[in-house]
C-alpha positions in Angstrom: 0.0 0.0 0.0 1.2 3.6 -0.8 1.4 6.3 1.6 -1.1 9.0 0.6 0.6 11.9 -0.8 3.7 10.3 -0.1 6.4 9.7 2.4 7.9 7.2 1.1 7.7 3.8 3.3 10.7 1.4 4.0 7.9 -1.0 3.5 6.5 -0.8 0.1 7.5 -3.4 -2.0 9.2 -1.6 -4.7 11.5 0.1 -2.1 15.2 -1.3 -2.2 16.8 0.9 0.3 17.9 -0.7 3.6 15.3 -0.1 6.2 16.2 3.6 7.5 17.6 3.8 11.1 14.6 5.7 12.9 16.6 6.7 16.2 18.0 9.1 13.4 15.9 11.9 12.7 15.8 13.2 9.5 15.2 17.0 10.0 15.0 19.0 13.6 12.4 21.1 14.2 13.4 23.9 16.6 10.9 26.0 18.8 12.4 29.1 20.0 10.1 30.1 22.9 6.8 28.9 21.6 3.6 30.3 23.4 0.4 28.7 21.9 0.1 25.2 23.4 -1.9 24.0 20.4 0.2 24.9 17.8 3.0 23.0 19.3 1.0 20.1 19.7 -0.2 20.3 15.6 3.8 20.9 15.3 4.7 17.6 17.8 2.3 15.5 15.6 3.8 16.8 12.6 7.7 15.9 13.7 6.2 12.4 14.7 4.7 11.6 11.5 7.9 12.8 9.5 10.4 11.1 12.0 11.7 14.9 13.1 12.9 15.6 16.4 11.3 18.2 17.8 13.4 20.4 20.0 11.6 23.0 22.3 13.0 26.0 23.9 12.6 27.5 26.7 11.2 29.8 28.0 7.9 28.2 27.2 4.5 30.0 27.0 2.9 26.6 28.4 3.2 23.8 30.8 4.2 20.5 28.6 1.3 19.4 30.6 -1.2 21.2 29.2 -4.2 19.9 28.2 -4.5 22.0 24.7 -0.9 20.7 23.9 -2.0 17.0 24.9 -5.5 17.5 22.6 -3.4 19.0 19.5 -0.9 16.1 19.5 -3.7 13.4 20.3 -2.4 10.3 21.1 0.9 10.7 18.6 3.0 12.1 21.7 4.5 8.7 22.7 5.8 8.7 19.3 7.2 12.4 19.2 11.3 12.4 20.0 11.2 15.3 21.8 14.3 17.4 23.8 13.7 20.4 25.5 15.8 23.3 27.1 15.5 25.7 29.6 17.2 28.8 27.1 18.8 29.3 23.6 22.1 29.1 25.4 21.4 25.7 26.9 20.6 24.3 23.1 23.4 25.8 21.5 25.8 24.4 23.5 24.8 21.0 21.5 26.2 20.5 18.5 23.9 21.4 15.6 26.2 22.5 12.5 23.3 23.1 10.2 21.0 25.8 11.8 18.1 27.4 9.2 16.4 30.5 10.5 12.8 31.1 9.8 11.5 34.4 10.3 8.8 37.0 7.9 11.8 39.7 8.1 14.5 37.7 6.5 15.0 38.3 2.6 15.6 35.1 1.0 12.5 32.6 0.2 12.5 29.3 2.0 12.5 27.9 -1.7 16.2 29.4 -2.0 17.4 27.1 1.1 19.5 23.6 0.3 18.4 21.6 3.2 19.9 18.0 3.9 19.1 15.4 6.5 20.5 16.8 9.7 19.4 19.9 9.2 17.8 22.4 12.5 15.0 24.4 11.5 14.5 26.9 13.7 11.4 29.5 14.4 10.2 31.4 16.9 7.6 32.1 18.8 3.8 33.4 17.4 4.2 36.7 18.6 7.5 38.3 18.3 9.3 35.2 15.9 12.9 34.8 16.8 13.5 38.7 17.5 15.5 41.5 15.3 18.7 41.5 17.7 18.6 37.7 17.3 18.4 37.4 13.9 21.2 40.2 13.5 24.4 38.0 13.7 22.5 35.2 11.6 21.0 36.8 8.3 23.1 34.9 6.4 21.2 31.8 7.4 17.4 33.0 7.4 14.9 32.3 5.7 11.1 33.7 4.8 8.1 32.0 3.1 6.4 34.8 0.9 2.9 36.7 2.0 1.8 38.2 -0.5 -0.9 40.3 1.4 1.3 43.3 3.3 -1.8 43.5 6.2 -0.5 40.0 6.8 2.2 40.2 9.3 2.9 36.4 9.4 1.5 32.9 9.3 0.6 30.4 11.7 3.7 29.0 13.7 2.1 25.2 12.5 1.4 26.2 9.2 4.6 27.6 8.4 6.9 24.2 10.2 4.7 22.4 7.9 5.4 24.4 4.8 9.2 24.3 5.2 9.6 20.8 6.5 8.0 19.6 3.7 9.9 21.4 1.4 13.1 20.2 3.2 12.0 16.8 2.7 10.9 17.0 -0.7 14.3 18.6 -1.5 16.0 15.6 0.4 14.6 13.2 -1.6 12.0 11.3 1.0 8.8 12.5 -0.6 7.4 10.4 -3.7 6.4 11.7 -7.0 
């Protein structure tokens, strides 16, 4: 059976790759500061379906308890390969050589953007994204998806992970034709 729309599965029958190693995630989704418990959850059940890990920072405008971010990810959150951190400092001490920065004030289009397996996509939070003074030292890595409408200040935090992860995969190779 084919996946609808199609991430490719390890177990269709015309597949001749080695079975993938799933511990390894594909893409990261990164969260800087997130505030809206239910878009988190949409973006938790997004990162498990696409075997992303999804990487929240802190501070956060929620409890990870929170009923709303439970109801948004439904039941998918045992599957979800989630890390979390108190600050930006904390999760920059890892090491995560490919960082992408998503914000409505950078120039270049997503579309622009070579993404490989490995690579962090990062976005901040609804309200104020990842910041001007943040996203100073690291124009050279940011990225925008186009709004045509200028009473439009931005898109929905979920909408927007989708839209680029997506992309990122298709570009990688893991979505069928």
């Amino acid at each position: 059976m084919t996946p609808p729309h199609g991430l490719q599965s390890p177990h269709h029958p015309s597949h001749r790759d080695p079975e993938p190693d799933l511990s390894i995630p594909v893409f990261h989704i990164v969260l800087v500061r997130p505030e809206i418990p239910q878009n988190t959850g949409s973006i938790a059940r997004l990162a498990a379906a696409t075997h992303s890990r999804l990487h929240l920072v802190g501070p956060l405008g929620f409890s990870l308890e929170d009923r709303y971010l439970k109801r948004a990810g439904l039941d998918y959150w045992p599957l979800v390969d989630l890390r979390t951190y108190a600050r930006w400092d904390e999760f920059a001490e890892g090491e995560n050589p490919r960082l992408k920065y998503f914000s409505a004030r950078a120039t270049r289009s997503y579309l622009e953007a070579d993404y490989a397996p490995g690579d962090f996509l990062v976005f901040g939070s609804e309200t104020k994204g990842l910041g001007e003074e943040f996203m100073r030292t690291r124009s050279e890595s940011a990225y925008r998806i186009p709004i045509f409408e200028p009473g439009v200040r931005s898109l929905n935090l979920a909408n927007a992970v989708s839209i680029v992860l997506y992309e990122a995969l298709r570009q990688s190779g893991r979505l069928s034709a």
